[in-house]
N, C-alpha and C positions, 0 to 999 in steps of 0.2 A: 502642440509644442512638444516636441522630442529633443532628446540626446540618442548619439547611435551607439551602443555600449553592450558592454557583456566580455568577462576574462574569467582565465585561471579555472572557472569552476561553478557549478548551477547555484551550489548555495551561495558564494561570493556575490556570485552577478544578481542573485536576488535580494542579499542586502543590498548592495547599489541601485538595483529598483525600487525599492521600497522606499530608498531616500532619496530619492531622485522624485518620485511621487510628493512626497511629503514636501518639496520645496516647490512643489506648482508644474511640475512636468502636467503633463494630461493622456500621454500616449506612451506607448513603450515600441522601441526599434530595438531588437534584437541585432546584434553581431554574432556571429556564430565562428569559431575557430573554424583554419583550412581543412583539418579532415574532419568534420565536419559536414561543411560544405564539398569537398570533396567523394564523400562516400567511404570513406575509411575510417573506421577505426583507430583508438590511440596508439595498441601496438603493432599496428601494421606499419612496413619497415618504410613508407613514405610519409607519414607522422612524425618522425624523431625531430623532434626540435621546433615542431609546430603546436603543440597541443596549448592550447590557453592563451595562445599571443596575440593572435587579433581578433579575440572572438572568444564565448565559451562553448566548450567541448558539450555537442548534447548528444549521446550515441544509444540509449534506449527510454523507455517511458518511465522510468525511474528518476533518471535526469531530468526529462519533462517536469514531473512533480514536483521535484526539489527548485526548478528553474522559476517556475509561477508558485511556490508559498507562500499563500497568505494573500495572493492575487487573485481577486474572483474575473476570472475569464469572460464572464459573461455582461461583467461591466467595463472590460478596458477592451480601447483597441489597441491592436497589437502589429505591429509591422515586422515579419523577418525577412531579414536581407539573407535568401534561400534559394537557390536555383536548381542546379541538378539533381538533385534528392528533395528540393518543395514536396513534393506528393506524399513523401513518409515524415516531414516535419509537418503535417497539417495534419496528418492521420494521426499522430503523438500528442498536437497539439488539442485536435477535438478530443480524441481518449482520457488527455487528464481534464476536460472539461467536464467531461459527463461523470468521471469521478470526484468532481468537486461538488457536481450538480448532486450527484448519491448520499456523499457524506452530508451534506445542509438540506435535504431529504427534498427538493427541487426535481422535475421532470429532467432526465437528462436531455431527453429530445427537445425541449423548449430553450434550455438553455444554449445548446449544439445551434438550435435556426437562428437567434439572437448573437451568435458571434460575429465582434466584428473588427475588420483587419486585412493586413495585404501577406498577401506570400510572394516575393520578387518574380521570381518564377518566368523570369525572361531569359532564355537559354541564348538567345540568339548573338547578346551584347557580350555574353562571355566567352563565343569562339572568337568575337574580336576583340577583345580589352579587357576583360577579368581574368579568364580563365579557371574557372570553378564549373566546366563543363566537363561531364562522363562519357554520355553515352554519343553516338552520330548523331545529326540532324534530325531523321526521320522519326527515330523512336522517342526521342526527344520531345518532337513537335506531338507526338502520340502521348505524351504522359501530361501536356500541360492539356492539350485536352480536352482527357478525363479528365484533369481538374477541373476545366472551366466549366464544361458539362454536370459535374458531380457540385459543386459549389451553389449554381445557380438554381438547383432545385431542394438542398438540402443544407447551405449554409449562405440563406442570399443575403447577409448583407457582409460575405466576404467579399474582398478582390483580388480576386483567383490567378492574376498576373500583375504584374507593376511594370508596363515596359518603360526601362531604364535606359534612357538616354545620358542620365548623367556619366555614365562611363565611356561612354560614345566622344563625347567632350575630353575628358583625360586622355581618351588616347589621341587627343589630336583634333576631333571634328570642327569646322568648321560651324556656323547658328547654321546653315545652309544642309550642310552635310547630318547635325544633328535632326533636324525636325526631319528630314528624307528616309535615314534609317529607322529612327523611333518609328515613323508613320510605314514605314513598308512593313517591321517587322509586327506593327497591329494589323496590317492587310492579310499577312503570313498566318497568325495566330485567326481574326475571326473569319476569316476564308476555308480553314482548317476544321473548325468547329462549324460552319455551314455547312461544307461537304460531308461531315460524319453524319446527319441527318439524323440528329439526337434531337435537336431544338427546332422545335416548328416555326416558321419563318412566322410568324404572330409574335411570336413571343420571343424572337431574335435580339428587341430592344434590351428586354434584359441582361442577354450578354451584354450588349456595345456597355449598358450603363455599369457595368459591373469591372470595365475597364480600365486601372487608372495609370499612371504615368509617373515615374520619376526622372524629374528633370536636374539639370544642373547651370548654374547660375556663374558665369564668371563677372570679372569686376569693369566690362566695357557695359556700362549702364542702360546706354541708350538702347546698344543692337542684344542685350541682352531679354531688357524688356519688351523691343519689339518682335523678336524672337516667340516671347509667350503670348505675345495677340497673335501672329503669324499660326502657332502651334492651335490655339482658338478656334480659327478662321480654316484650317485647312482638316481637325477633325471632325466640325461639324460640317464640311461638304463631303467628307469620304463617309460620313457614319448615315446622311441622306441620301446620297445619291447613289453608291457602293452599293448599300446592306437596307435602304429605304426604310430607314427610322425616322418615324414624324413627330414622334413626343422631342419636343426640344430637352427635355430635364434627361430623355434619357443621352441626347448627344453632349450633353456637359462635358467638356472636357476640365476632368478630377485628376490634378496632378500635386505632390508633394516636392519638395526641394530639399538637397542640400548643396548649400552653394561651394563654391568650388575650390578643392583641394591642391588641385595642378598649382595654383597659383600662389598655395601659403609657400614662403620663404623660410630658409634657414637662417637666411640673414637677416638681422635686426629682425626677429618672430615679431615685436610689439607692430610691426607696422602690421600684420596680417588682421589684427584687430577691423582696422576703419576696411579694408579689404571687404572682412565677410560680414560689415553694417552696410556697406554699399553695395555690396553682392544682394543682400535677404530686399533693401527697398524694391532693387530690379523687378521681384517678384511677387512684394507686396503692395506698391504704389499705384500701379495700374488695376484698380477695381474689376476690371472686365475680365483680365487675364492672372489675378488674384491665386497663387498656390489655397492649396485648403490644409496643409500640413507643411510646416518648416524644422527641418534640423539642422544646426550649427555646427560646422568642425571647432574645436578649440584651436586657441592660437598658436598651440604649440606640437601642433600637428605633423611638423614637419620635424619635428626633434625627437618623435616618440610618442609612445601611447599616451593620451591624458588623465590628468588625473582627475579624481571625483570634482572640486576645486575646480579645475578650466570646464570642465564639464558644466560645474555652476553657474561660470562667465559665461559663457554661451546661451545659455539658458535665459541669463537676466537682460543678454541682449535683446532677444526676442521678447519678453515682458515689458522692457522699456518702451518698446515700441507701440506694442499694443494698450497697455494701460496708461503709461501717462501720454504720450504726444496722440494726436487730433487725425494720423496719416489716415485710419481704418473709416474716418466715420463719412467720408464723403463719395460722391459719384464719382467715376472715373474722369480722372486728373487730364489725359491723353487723347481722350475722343475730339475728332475735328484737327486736330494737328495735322499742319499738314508734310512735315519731317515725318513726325511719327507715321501717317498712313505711304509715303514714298518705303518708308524702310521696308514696314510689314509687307508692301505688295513686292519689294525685290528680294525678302527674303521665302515668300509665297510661291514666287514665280522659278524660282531658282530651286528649292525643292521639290516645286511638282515635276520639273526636269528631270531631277532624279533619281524621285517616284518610276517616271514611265521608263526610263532608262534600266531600273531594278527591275521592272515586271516586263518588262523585252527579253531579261533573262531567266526569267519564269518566276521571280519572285527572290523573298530575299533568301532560303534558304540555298538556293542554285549560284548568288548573290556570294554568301559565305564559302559553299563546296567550292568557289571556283577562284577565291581569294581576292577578287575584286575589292572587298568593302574593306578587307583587313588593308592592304596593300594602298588602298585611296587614304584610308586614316593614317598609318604610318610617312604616308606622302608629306602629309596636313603636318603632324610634328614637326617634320622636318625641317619644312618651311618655317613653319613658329619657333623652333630654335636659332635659325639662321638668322630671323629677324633680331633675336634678342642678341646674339651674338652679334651682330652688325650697329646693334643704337639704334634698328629702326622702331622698335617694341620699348618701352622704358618700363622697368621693372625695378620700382627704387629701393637703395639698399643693395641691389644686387650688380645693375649693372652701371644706374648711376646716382648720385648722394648717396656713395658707399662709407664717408668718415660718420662715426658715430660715435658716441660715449658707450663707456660701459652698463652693460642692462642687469640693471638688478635682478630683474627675474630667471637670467639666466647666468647668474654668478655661480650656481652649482648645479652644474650641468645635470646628477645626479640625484636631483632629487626636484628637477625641473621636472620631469616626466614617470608616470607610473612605472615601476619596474614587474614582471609575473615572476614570483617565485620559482626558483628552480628545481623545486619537490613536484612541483603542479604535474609535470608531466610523469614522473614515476608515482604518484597518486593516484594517478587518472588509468594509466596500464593497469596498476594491480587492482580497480576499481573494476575494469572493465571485463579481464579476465577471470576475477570471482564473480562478478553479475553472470557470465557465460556456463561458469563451474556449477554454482547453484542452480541454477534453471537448467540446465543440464541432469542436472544428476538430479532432479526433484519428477517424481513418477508421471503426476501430470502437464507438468509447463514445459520438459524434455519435448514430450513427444508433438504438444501442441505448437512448440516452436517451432519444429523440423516439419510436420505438416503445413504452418501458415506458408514456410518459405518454398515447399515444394507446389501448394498450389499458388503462390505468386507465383512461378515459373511457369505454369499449365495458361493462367490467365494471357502473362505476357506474349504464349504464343497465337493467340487470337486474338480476336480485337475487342476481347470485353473490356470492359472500364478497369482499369487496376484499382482506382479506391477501394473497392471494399476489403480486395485482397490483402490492402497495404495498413486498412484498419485493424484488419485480423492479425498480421504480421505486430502492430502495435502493440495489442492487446496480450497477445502471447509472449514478450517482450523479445523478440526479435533485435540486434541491432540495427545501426544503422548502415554498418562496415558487411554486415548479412545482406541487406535488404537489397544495396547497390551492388554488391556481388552477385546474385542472384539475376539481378537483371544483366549486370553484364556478361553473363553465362549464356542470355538468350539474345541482346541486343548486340555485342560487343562496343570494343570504347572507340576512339576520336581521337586524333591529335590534328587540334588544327592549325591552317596555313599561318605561318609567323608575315605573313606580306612582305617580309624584308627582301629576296629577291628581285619581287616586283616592284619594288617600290624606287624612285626618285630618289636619288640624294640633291645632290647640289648640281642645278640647273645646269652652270656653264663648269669654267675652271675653277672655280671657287674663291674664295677671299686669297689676298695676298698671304693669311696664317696658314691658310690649307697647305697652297701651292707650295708653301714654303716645308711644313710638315713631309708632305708628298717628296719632294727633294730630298729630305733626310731618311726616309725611308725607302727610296731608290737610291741611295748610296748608302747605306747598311746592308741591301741585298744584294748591290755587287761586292761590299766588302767581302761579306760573309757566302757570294757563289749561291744563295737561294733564296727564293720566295721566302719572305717574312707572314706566316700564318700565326692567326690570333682566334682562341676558342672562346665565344661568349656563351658562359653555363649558366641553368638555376632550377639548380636543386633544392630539392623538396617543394613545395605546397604552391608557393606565391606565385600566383600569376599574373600580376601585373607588371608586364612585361615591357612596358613604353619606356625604358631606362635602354634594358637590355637591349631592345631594336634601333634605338636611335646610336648605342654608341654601335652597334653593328651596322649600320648603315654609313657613321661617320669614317667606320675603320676602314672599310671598303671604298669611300671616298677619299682618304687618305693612301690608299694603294694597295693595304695590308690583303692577303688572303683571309677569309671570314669565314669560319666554321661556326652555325648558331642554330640548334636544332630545337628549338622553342623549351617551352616551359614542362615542367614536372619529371623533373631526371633525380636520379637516387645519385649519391657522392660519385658511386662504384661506378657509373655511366660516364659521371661526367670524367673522371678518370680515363676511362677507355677510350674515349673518344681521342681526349690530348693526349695519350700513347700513341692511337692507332693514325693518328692524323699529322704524329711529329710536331707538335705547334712550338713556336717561341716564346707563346705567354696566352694563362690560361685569366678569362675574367668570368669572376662569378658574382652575379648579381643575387640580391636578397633585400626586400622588404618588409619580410613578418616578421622579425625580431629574431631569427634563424638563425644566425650566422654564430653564433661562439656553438652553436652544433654541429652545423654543417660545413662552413671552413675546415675546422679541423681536420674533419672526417676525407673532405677533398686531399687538405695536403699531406696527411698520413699515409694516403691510397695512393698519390703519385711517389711519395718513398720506397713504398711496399714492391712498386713496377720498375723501379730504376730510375722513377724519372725525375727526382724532387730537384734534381737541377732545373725544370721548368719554374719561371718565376709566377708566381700568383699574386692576382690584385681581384679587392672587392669593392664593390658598390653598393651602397642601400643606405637606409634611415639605420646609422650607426653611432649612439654616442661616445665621445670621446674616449671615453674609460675603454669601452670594448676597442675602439679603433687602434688603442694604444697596445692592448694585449691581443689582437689578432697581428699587430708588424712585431711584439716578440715573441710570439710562433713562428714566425719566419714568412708571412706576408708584405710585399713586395710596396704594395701602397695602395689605402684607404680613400675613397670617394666616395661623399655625402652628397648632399640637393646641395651647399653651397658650391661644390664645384660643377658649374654649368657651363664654362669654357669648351667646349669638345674638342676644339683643336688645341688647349693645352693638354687636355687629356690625352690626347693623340699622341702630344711630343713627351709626355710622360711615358708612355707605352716605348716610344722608341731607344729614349733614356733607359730603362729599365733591362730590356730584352741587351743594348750594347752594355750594360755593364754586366748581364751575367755573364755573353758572351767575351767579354775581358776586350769589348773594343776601347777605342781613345772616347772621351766625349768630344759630342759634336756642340760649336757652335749654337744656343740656342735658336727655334724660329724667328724671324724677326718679318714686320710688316715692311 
């Protein structure tokens, strides 16, 4: 039983562990900030405005320390949600074990093989739908591994990947689409670790068992829950007959949940409650296909960070469940159904499809380099938006029984959701920059730091294992913003395919609002004698990017020219681009809590060029207070999750652009 948490700072986030523990939690999920996760450093200039927002900042073994005090390591498990740097947060994380294990005079080696825990460490889900990916594909797939390899003989009862399907789902997937990726991208990973011929095929079970899964849980009950017998059913034939594991215990298919975020609402937040109680049964009511770890979004998910309090709620959901009602104690509820077994074999049947379809392209990374998978899941959105826009999806509150009373709980907006300090990030620089100064200028940890990181360079150009290199690099206290630099000296970086080119918008001619949209915007660009271009930005960290694709995909369905060069652009990029591209209206999307940073910094830098007559609109999880003081900065207009319209959005974009341009208004869209 988890909460997924961690801000602002190591010692903060480990009082909220501490107390988090102390009310019955039993497992710790780390959040890690975006540069962080990213590989950067606090003051590196793609940091500003990210440090401590969705996540706490851990950038060398000092943070480590401070992050687990007073937490003996060797009796929690631990999950961090960790992917392109995993290898140096597991090397941090065993380092301060063996130093907990030193000081309480314990073997550190016994307590380092007694770890246990996941490192996400699934690269693949984040060239499509996170985005917390560094390096390319290849070297990538080289780093997890040397995890999996290093893991299974020196930390086994870690799990050395966690492939994450739940993000697979956020962006759009399909249960068909999800079980197909998740399962290609484990064919990807232990196909990868067979061919390095580290692991003797005797002893292969061990990886498979060392495997496990995060999944994601929406609130369609039935195809949800048949979805995790499906996922049951199709890992134990690929883990037999693939990889020829006979121990059943080791084909277990070990997966955790958190149910699904896509779905919490802006609107009326209380309904998201019964949402993610009938999301967690999906996955705990079927005995067979039974999660072995559940974490809870809070309700108020969609309004901002939570606070310790919704963290609580959440928590006491899942206790309800298991200690007072009777759902846990019996045989599975579903066996013999004969609905239930129709679903499972056409959601079976439809992913083994493609399965062969992914490994016809030689697998899934070939899958990824060539934009397929991104491109299919942006499809999938699109269609799911259409629907809710249409009435064919009912999403209540939102689209319909929208009258409601007023909610107490969200009477003050501000102080409905945890706010991060705005010291945290100029704390966390000067924090970082003296940890570099003193070990710098100290005669022995100087030179031992500049060694670890030149022989991680030496290692990375052969094919030895990086762990030990990436412990050394720990141990010497190396950063983190070092350690990823270094490697991308020898691997270089990534930027992957956004799918939005390829991708589907709207099938035919679209709804009568489209068409109508579409009209208004081909009579502004004869008024006006040119293409009406619209630049989708997003700058800094966040890359969760399924905001920004869908309304690039809507605008281009709407007629607009579409400038959208995916995620991780500094201000000064996204400026140059809407200079050098002439556009009418620039949108900059943000979800880490960014935006009273990096707004500004955008519209300062198109004054700076001439160009602050371009109107600016933002998008993201933004409370009211800031929405109000980014439009008196001169912000054009604010879009949150409650605004899901896209073709009103649309006709706001053309409103907007005709009034800076000093045209007459048009006519609103009408059906």
């Amino acid at each position: 039983m988890r909460t997924y948490a961690g801000h602002s700072s190591a010692a903060a986030s480990n009082e909220l562990y501490r107390r988090n523990l102390a009310k019955g939690q039993t497992g710790l999920s780390v959040a890690f900030d975006l540069p962080t996760q990213t590989g950067y450093d606090p003051d590196h200039v793609l940091s500003r405005g990210e440090v401590g927002k969705v996540g706490v900042p851990i950038s060398h073994i000092g943070d480590m320390r401070d992050l687990f005090d007073q937490i003996p390591l060797g009796e929690m498990n631990t999950s961090m949600t960790i992917n392109a740097v995993a290898m140096y947060l597991l090397a941090m994380y065993q380092v301060a074990a063996e130093e907990q294990a030193e000081a309480a005079g314990q073997d550190p080696a016994e307590v380092v093989a007694a770890l246990g825990g996941t490192t996400q460490n699934d690269i693949i889900k984040e060239y499509l739908s996170r985005g917390t990916h560094v390096f390319p594909p290849g070297p990538s797939m080289r780093l997890i591994t040397d995890m999996v390899t290093y893991t299974v003989g020196e930390i086994p009862k870690w799990n050395p990947i966690n492939i994450c399907s739940y993000h697979l789902q956020e962006a759009g997937a399909t249960p068909v689409q999800e079980v197909a990726y998740a399962m290609s991208t484990a064919i990807a990973v232990l196909d990868a670790v067979r061919d390095s011929g580290r692991v003797p095929q005797e002893e292969f079970g061990r990886v498979v068992a060392r495997i496990s899964f995060f999944v994601n849980a929406g609130v369609r009950f039935v195809e949800e829950m048949c979805k995790m017998r499906a996922f049951v059913e199709l890992w134990d034939e690929i883990t037999r007959e693939r990889y020829g594991v006979t121990e059943a215990k080791q084909r277990r298919f070990r997966y955790g949940v958190q149910v699904n975020s896509l779905g919490l609402t802006e609107a009326q937040p209380e309904n998201n409650v019964q949402r993610i109680v009938l999301e967690m049964l999906a996955v705990t009511l079927s005995k067979d296909a039974r999660a072995r770890a559940v974490q809870l979004p809070a309700w108020n998910e969609a309004l901002g960070l939570p606070r310790p309090w919704d963290q609580q709620w959440a928590l006491r959901l899942q206790q309800v469940l298991a200690f007072e009602s009777d759902l846990l104690e019996y045989d599975d509820l579903f066996t013999g159904s004969p609905v239930v077994e129709q679903k499972v074999a056409e959601i079976v049947e439809g992913a083994k499809a493609e399965i062969d379809r992914i490994q016809d392209m030689g697998g899934a990374v070939p899958a990824v380099e060539s934009g397929y998978m991104k491109s299919a899941l942006v499809a999938s959105h699109a269609k799911r938006r259409q629907r809710i826009e249409a009435g064919e999806d009912i999403v209540v509150g939102v689209n319909k029984f929208e009258t409601t009373e007023p909610n107490p709980l969200t009477a003050d907006l501000d102080t409905a959701i945890q706010t991060v300090d705005e010291g945290v990030e100029e704390a966390a620089i000067a924090a970082i920059r003296s940890w570099r100064s003193e070990r710098d200028a100290d005669p022995e940890r100087g030179p031992r730091a500049a060694a670890s990181l030149e022989r991680l360079r030496e290692v990375a150009r052969t094919q030895e294992n990086l762990m030990e290199a990436s412990l050394e690099c720990a141990r010497a206290g190396v950063t983190v913003g070092e350690w990823a630099q270094a490697l991308r000296e020898v691997f270089g970086e990534f930027r992957a395919p956004t799918g939005v080119s390829g991708s589907v918008g709207v099938a035919d001619g679209g709804s009568q609002e489209l068409q109508a949209v579409r009209d208004r915007v081909a009579r502004t660009e004869e008024e006006l004698g040119e293409k009406l271009r619209v630049l989708v930005g997003k700058p800094g960290l966040d890359g969760h990017s399924n905001g920004a694709e869908q309304i690039a995909v809507r605008a281009r369905d709407a007629g607009f020219e579409v400038i959208y060069q995916g995620i991780r652009l500094t201000p000064e990029q996204v400026v140059s681009a809407a200079v050098a591209e002439d556009v009418h209206l620039v949108g900059v999307s943000i979800l880490s809590g960014s935006h009273m940073e990096l707004v500004p910094d955008v519209l300062e830098g198109l004054r700076a060029q001439g160009a602050g007559d371009i109107p600016v609109i933002v998008g993201g999880i933004i409370p009211e207070s800031d929405a109000n003081r980014l439009r008196e900065m001169g912000v054009a207009a604010v879009f949150t999750p409650k605004d899901f319209g896209l073709n009103e959005i649309m006709g706001r974009f053309v409103d907007i652009i005709r009034e800076q341009r000093g045209l007459p208004a048009q006519e609103p869209a009408t059906a």
